[in-house]
Every structure is written in structure tokens, then in C-alpha cells.
PAZA-780958 format. One record per residue (C-alpha): residue number from 1; chain; x, y, z. Coordinates in steps of 0.1 Angstrom, whole numbers. Layout:
<recs>
NUM; A; X; Y; Z
...
</recs>
This chain:
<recs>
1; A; 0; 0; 0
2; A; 28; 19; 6
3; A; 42; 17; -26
4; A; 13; 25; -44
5; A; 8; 61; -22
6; A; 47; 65; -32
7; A; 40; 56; -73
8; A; 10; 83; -68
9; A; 28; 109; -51
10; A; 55; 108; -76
11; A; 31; 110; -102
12; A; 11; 140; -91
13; A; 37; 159; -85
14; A; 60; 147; -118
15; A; 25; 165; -138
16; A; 22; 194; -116
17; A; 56; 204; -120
18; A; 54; 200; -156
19; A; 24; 214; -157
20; A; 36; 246; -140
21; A; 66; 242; -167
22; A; 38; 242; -193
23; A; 23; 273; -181
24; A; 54; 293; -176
25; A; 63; 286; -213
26; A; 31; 290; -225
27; A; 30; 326; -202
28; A; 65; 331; -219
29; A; 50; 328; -253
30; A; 21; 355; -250
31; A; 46; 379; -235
32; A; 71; 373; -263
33; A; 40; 382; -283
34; A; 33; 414; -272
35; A; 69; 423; -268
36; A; 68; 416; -309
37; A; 37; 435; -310
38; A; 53; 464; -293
39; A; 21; 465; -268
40; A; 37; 494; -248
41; A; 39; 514; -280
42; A; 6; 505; -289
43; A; -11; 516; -252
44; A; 7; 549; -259
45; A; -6; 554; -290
46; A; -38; 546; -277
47; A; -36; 569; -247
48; A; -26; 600; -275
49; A; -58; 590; -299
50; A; -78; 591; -265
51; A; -70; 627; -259
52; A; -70; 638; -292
53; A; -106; 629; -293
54; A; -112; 644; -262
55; A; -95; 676; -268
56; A; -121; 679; -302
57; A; -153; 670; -282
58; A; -143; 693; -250
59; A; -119; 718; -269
60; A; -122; 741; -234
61; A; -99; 711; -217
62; A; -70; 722; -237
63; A; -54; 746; -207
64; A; -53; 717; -191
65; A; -40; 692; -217
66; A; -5; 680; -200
67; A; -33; 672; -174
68; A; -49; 649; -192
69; A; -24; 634; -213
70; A; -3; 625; -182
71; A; -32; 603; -168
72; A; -40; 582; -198
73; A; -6; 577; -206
74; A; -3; 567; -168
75; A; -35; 549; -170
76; A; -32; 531; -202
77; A; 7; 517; -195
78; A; 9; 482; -208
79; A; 21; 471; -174
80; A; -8; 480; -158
81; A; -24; 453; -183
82; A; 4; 430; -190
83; A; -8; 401; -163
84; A; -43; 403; -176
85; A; -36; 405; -213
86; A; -14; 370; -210
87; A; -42; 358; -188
88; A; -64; 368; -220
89; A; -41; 357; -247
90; A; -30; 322; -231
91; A; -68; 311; -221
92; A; -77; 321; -258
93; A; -46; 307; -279
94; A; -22; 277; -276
95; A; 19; 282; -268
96; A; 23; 274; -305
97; A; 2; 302; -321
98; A; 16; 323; -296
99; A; 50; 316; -311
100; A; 36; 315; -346
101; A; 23; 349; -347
102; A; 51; 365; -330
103; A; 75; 353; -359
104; A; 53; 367; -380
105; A; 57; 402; -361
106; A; 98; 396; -357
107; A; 94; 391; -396
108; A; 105; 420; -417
109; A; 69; 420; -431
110; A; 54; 416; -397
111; A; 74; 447; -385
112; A; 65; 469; -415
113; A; 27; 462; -412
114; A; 29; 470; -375
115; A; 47; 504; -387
116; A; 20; 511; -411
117; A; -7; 500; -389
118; A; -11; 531; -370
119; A; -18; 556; -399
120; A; -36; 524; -422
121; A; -64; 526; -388
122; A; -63; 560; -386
123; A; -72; 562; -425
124; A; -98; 532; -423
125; A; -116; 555; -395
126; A; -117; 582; -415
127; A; -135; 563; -443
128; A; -158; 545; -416
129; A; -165; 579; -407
130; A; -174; 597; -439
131; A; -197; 567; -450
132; A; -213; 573; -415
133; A; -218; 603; -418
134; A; -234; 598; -453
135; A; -263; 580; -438
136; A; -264; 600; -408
137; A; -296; 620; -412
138; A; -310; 590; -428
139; A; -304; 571; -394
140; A; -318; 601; -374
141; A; -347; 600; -389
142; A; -356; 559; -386
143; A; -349; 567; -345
144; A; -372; 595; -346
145; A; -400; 569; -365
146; A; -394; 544; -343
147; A; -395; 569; -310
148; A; -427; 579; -327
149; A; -442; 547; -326
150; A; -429; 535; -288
151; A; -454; 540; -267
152; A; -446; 561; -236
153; A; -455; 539; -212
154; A; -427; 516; -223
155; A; -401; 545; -215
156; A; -383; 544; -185
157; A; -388; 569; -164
158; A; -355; 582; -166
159; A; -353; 588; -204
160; A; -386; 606; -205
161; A; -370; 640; -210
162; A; -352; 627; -237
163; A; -379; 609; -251
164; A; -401; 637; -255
165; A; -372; 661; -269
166; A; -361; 635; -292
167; A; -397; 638; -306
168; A; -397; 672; -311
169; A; -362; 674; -333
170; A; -372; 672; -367
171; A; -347; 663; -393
172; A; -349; 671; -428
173; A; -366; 643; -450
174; A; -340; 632; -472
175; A; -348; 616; -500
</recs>
């Protein structure tokens, strides 16, 4: 009986040490990913966007712009996210896509489309943008049909105000 508890033993601790081996290179992996991925540039790039748009939809904020910036580049630092992303990343994708994508991003390739990635976003939102804006008005006006035909006992009570003064905006018919 002995040697049987002895043969288990052995065995449950032989798999949870490679196990934990398992994990640390399948951890490794992910952050060898992001590293490729240049996450911390990314975050920062993310942080600048962030306040860009801020600065255009509260253009008053801009005395206090250093302000601002300093907290979502403080905020948005990859480190604050690093243990969750790989928590992300690992539960989602296997050690050896992990290592297949980063050699794509190590690649030459992989490193110019992360260089050109920035601006090739930036561009796509501005065309995501202009054909939003094309059916804008259009879009306006099936919300203000279909607020015409809620009844107003199915409003909650807290969107009453709006409910009514989304009523009264007329747009332009535009066909």
C-alpha cells in the first residue's frame, strides 16, 4: 500500500511540476507576443488617440492638456495590463500560435505592417467615418419613426425627457 501512495505521489507531483513548466512557457509565449507587437507602444498610441478625441469634443480642456495626457498615458501603461492581457491571450490561444504569430511580427513584413498599422487605422476611420456620416440624417430620422411609434409607457422613467425632446427634433426628409 505503501508503494502505491509512493508511485502516486510521484506521479502528481512529476504532472504538476510539468504542468507549471507548461504554463510558464506557455505565459513566456504570450509575452514574447506582445513584446513583438510592441504592446507598450501601442497603449501609448492609444492613450494620444484618447485625448485627441477628447480635446475635439471638449476643446475648453485644452489649458489643461498635459493634465490629461499624463493620466491616460499613466493609466493606459501596458504594465498595468500586462498580467491580464497574458491571462487573455493564453486562455484564448495555444503556446504554439503564440510563437507563430510572433515570428510573423519579428518578420520583416510583420514589423513593416505593425509600422503602417497606425496611420492604415487611422485612415480606415476616416472612411468608416465619412460613410457614417453619409447615412447620418438618414439614421436620425428611422430613431425618430421608431420613438414615434414607442409607446410612452414603455419609457423608463429616466429617459422621459429625452424621449419627448427626441420627438420634437425634426430632421430634414432626405430623400
Amino acid at each position: 500500500m505503501k508503494s502505491i501512495t509512493k508511485v502516486l505521489l510521484i506521479a502528481l507531483l512529476g504532472f504538476s511540476t510539468s504542468a507549471f513548466a507548461s504554463e510558464a512557457s506557455h505565459r513566456a509565449a504570450a509575452e514574447r507576443f506582445f513584446k513583438a507587437m510592441e504592446m507598450q507602444k501601442l497603449m501609448s498610441m492609444m492613450a494620444d488617440q484618447l485625448l485627441i478625441q477628447q480635446l475635439q469634443m471638449q476643446p475648453c480642456a485644452r489649458p489643461v492638456e498635459a493634465t490629461i495626457r499624463k493620466y491616460y498615458q499613466d493609466t493606459l501603461n501596458y504594465k498595468n495590463f500586462e498580467n491580464e492581457f497574458i491571462d487573455l491571450y493564453t486562455k484564448a490561444l495555444s503556446e504554439s500560435d503564440l510563437i507563430e504569430v510572433s515570428k510573423f511580427y519579428e518578420s520583416d513584413v510583420g514589423k513593416r505592417i505593425m509600422n503602417a498599422l497606425p496611420e492604415l487605422t487611422q485612415e480606415a476611420g476616416k472612411i468608416s467615418m465619412k460613410h457614417v456620416q453619409k447615412t447620418q440624417d438618414a439614421f436620425v430620422k428611422t430613431l425618430q419613426d421608431a420613438y414615434e411609434k414607442l409607446d410612452p409607457k414603455d419609457v423608463p422613467e429616466a429617459c422621459k425627457k429625452e424621449f419627448e425632446a427626441s420627438k420634437s427634433k425634426k430632421v430634414p426628409d432626405t430623400k
